[in-house]
GUGUPA-688036 format. One line per field, with one value per residue (C-alpha): residue in one letter; x, y, z; residue number from 1. Coordinates in steps of 0.02 Angstrom, whole numbers. Layout:
// residues N
aa = c(A,...) $
xx = c(X,...) $
yy = c(Y,...) $
zz = c(Z,...) $
i = c(NUM,...) $
This chain:
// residues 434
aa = c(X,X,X,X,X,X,X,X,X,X,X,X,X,X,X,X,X,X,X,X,X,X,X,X,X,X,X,X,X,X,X,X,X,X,X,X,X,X,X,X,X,X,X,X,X,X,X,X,X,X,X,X,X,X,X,X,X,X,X,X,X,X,X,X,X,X,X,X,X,X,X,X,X,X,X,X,X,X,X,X,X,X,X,X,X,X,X,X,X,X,X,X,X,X,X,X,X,X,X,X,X,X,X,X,X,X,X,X,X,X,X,X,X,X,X,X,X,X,X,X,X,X,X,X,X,X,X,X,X,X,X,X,X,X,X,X,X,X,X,X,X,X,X,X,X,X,X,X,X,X,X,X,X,X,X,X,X,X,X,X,X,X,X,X,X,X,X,X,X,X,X,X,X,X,X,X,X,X,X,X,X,X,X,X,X,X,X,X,X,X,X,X,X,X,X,X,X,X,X,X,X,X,X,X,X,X,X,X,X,X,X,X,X,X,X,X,X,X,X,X,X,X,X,X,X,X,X,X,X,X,X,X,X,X,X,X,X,X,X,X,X,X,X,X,X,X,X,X,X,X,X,X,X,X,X,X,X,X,X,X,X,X,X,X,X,X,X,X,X,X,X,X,X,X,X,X,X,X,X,X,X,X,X,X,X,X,X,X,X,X,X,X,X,X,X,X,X,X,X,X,X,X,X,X,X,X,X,X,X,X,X,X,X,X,X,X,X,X,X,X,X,X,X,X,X,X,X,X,X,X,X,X,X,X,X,X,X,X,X,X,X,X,X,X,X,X,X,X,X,X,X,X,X,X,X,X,X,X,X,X,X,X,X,X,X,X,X,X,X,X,X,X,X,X,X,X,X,X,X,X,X,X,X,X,X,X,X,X,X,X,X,X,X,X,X,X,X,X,X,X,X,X,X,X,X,X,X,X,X,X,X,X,X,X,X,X,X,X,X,X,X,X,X,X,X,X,X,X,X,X,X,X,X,X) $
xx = c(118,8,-112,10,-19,61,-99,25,64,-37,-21,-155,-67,80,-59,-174,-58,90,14,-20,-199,-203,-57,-173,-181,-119,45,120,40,147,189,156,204,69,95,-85,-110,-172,-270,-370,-309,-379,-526,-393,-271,-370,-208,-219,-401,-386,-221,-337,-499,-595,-628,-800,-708,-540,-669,-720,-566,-510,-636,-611,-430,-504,-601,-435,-357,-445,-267,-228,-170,-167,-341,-416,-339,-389,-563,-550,-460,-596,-763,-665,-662,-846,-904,-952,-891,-947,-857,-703,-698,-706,-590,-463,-477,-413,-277,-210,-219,-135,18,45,186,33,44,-73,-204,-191,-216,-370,-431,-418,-480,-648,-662,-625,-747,-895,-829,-768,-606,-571,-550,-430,-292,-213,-189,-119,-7,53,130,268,248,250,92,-1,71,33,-172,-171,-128,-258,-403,-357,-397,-582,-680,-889,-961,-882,-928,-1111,-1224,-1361,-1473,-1563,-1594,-1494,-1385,-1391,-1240,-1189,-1017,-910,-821,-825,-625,-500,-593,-761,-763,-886,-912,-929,-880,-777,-814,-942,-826,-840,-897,-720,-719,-638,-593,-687,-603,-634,-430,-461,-491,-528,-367,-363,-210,-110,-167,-375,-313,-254,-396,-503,-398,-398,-245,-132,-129,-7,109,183,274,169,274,330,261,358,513,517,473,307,247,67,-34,-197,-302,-495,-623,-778,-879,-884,-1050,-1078,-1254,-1378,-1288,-1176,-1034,-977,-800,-712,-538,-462,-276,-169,-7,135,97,77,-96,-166,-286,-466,-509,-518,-331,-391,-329,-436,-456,-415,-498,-621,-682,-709,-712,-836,-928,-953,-1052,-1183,-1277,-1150,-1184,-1047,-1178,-1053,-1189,-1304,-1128,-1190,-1132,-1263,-1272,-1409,-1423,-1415,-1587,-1626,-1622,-1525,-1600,-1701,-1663,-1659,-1498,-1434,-1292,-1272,-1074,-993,-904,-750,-638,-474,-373,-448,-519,-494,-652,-619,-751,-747,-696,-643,-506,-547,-616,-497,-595,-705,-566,-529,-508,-509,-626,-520,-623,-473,-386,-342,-360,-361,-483,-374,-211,-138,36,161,142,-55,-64,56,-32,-196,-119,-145,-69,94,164,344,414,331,394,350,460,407,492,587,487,419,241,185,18,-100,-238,-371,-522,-601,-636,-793,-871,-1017,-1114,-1020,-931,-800,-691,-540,-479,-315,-223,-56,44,184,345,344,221,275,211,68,30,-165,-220,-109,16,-78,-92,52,-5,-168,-146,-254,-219,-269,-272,-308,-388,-513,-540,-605,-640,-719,-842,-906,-1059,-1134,-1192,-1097,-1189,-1063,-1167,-1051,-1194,-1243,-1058,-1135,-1093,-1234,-1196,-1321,-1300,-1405) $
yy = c(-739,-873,-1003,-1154,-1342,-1380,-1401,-1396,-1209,-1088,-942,-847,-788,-732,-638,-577,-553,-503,-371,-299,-324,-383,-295,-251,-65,-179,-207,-81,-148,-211,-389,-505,-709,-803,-962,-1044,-1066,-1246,-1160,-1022,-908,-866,-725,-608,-557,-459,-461,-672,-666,-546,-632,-793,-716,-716,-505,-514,-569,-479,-313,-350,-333,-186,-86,-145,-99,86,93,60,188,294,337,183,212,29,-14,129,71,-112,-84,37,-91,-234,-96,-74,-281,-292,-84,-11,152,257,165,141,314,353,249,268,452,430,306,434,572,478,429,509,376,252,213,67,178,329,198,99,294,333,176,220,351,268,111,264,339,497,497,679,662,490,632,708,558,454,588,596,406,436,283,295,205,310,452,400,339,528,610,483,536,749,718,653,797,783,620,487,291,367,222,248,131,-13,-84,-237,-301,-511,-527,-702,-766,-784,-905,-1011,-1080,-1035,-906,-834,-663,-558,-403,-232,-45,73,276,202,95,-83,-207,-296,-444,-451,-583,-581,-581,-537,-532,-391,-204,-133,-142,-141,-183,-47,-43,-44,118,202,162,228,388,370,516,450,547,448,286,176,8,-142,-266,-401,-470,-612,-580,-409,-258,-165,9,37,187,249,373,395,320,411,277,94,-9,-185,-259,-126,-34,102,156,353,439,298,265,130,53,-27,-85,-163,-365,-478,-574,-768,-744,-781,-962,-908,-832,-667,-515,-485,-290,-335,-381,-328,-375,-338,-138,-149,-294,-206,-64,-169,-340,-437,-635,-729,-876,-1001,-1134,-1027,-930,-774,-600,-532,-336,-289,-128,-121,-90,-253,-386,-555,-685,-836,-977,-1171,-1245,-1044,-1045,-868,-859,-714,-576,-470,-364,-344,-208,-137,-293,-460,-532,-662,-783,-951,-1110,-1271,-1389,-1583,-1547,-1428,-1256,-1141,-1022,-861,-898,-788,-781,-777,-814,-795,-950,-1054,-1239,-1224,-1243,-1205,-1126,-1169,-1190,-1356,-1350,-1342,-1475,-1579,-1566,-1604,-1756,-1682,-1781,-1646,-1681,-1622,-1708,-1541,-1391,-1219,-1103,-945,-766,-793,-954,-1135,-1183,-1392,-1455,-1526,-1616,-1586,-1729,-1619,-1420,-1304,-1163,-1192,-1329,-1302,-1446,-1473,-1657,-1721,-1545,-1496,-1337,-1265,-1259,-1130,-1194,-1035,-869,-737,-576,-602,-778,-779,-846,-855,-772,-632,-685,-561,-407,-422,-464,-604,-785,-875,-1072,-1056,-969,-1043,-1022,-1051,-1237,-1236,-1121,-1212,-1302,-1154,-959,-864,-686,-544,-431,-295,-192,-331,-420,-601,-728,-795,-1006,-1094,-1246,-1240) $
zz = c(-598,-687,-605,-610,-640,-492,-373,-215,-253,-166,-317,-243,-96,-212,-320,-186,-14,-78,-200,-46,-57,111,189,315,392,555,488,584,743,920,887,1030,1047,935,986,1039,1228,1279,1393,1424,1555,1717,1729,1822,1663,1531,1431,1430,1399,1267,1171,1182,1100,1256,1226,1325,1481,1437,1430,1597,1657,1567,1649,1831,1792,1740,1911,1996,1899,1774,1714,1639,1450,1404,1474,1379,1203,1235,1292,1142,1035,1086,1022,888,834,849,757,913,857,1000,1126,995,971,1183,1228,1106,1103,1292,1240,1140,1247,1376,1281,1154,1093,1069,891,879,958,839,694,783,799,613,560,669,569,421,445,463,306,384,322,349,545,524,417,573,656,522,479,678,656,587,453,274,252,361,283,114,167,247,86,10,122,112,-85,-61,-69,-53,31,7,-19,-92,-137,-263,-394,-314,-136,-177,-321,-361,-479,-553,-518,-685,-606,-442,-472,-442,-349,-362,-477,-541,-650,-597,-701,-677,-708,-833,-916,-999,-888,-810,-721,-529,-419,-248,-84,73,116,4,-15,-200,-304,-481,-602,-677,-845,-786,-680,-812,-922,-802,-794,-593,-547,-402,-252,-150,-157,-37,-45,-31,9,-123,-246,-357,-250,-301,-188,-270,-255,-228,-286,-230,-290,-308,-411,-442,-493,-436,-503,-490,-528,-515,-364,-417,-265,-305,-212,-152,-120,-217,-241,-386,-431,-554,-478,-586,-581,-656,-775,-766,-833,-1004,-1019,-1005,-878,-714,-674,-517,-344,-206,-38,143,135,-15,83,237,163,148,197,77,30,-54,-113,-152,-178,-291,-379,-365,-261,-178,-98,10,92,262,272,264,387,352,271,380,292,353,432,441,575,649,720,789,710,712,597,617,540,372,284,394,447,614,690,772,712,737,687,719,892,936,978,914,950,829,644,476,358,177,43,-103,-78,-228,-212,-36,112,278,323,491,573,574,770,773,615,707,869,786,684,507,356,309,153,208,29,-60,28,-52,-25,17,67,263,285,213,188,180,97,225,235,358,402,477,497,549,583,704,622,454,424,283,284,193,141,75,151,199,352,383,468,569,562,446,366,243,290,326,504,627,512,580,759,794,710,786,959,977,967,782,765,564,408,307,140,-30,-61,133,86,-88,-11,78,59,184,225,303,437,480,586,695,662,653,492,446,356,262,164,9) $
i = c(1,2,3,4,5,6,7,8,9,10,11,12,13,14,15,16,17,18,19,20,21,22,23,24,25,26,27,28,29,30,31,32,33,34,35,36,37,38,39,40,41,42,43,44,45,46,47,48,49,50,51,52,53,54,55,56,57,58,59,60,61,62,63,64,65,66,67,68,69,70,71,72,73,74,75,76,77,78,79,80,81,82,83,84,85,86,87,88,89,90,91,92,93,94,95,96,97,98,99,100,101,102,103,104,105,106,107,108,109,110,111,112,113,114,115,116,117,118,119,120,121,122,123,124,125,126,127,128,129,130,131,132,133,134,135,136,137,138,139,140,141,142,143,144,145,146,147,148,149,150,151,152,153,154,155,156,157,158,159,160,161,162,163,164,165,166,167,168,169,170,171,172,173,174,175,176,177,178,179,180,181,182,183,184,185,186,187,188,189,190,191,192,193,194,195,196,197,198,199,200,201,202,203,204,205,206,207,208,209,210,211,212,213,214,215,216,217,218,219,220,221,222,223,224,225,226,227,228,229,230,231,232,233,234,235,236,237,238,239,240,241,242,243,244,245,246,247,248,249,250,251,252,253,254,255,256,257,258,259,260,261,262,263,264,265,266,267,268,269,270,271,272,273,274,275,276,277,278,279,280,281,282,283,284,285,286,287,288,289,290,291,292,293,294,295,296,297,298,299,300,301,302,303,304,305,306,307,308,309,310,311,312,313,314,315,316,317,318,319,320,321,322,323,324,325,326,327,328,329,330,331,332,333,334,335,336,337,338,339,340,341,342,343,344,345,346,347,348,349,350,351,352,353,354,355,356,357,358,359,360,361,362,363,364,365,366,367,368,369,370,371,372,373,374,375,376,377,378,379,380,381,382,383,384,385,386,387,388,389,390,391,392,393,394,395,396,397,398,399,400,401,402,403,404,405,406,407,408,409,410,411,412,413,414,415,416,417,418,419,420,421,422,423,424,425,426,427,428,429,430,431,432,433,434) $
């Protein structure tokens, strides 16, 4: 699919979310209702507390629930679940462990297990448990992981990596190599994992170890293969034994007509300190050595990952919240995604003359006066609303795979005034305007 003239057509998401780039390892996850409470619950229903975003308070009431009963199953996998959100492996790993133990049915928990593992790049322990699922995916992500052999995700070259963007629209991208290759240039996004087209795997000679399907892409089902890349360098940081993904979709090109090798985000990100410097255009790794930067006007917000690669924090709409958001750097031409309910509720402008159709649902540009994230303000910013939540929309499109309540996604054109650093040890995003 090519970048089209039509600025009401959000061509990204067909590129990036339905290539399966962010058909996120919690796809499999229990849905629950996703419909935004008015409210916040009382302190006495960790379920509430939790579905609202509230996981301090929801964790608190997990564990009482364990000191009532030290058999409960579903209190283990949410405390587990919660540690999990925020890296704290050691209690993710506990509690979980339990879960599992306990029922033995529990799914979700087996794949919040292996994704501990995963997120400490272990991926030798997540195997059995992926393959105990009974899904494809996991299946196929189990085969993945028996293949790496040695260390993997080894970092080597220098303590931090300041790469120019060679773009900022329609989304920010930047060069890296691959096995030693010619420098290729890939689209950053942290609704991402690494994938690379077909035709830069093959270059690369990167043998396929596994497939699964990916979901659609251009109304047509695509197959996704993954294999393992022995060498991953961007700036003057070289990543060695890593897993990586591709596919048949069909991506824009880059500004000047020609073919991006692909795209990368949030599992490359969170291996180190990682600024996306909108402001300044440049990518910039640190590792996690070093402490974020103190800059003026730096807001420090909360947080979380969800699944394999979807960073959540808190934010605003108008002066509705903070409540949970996502973080999705990769959106073309827009700054928010949200629902028709919340935009309605909120009196955003919908522009219900322009419907886009999209796969079981109908999105509507929007424009928002007003959005932030802690004292991050962006005004007068155009979006989309869905008519109802579906699969691969970002935000609360995701609400029900991830259990937890989400009033909206921002994104790319939000993001332009500022340098957003990722901390994924302490979990805080840092905001500065430059």
């Amino acid at each position: 699919m090519t970048l089209s003239a039509d600025p009401h057509v959000p061509d990204r998401r067909a590129f990036l979310r339905r290539a399966g780039l962010a058909v996120a390892a919690g796809a499999s996850l229990p849905l629950l209702n996703s419909a935004p409470s008015p409210a916040f619950a009382s302190a006495g229903n960790p379920d509430q507390l939790f579905k609202e975003g509230r996981f301090a308070a929801a964790e608190r009431g997990y564990r009482h629930l364990l000191r009532e009963d030290p058999r409960n199953a579903h209190a283990f996998a949410q405390v587990g679940y919660i540690a999990l959100l925020s890296n704290r492996f050691r209690d993710a790993e506990k509690h979980l462990s339990k879960a599992v133990d306990l029922q033995s049915g529990d799914v979700a928990s087996a794949q919040r297990l292996a994704e501990c593992f995963i997120r400490q790049d272990q991926p030798a322990r997540a195997v059995s448990l992926l393959q105990s699922t009974g899904r494809p995916r996991d299946k196929a992500y189990a085969d993945l992981y028996s293949h790496i052999s040695g260390k993997p995700w080894q970092i080597h070259g220098a303590q931090s990596a300041n790469v120019p963007f060679a773009t900022l629209d329609p989304v920010p991208a930047v060069e890296a190599t691959l096995n030693g290759g010619k420098p290729r240039t890939f689209w950053l996004d942290t609704y991402a994992t690494l994938d690379l087209s077909r035709e830069v795997a093959e270059e690369a000679g990167i043998r396929a170890v596994a497939s699964h399907s990916g979901g659609v892409a251009n109304n047509q089902p695509i197959t996704i293969w993954l294999g393992i890349l022995d060498s991953f360098k961007i700036g003057d940081i070289e990543i060695r034994n890593l897993p990586v993904q591709w596919s048949d979709a069909r991506r824009p090109p880059l500004p000047d007509g020609s073919p991006a090798a692909g795209a990368f985000g949030t599992t490359i990100f969170y291996h180190f300190l990682t600024t996306m410097d909108y402001a300044g255009r440049a990518l910039i790794l640190r590792r996690k050595t070093k402490t974020p930067p103190r800059a003026r006007a730096t807001d420090r917000l909360p947080l979380w990952l969800a699944g394999d690669h979807f960073p959540c924090t808190l934010g605003s709409l108008g002066d509705y919240g903070p409540r949970m958001v996502t973080v999705d750097t990769g959106g073309i031409r827009s700054g928010v995604d949200t629902t028709v309910e919340i935009a309605e509720r909120l009196g955003m402008k919908v522009d219900y003359d322009h419907p886009i159709e999209q796969p079981g649902a109908k999105l509507y540009p929007i424009t928002a006066e007003r959005i932030s994230l802690g004292r991050a303000v962006g005004r007068n910013l155009r979006g989309h609303a869905a008519e109802k939540v579906f699969p691969g929309f970002p935000g609360p499109g995701q609400s029900a795979q991830f259990g937890f309540d989400l009033i909206a996604n921002f994104s790319h054109e939000f993001f332009k005034p500022f340098a957003i650093t990722f901390d994924y040890t302490d979990m805080h995003l840092h905001i500065t305007r430059k």
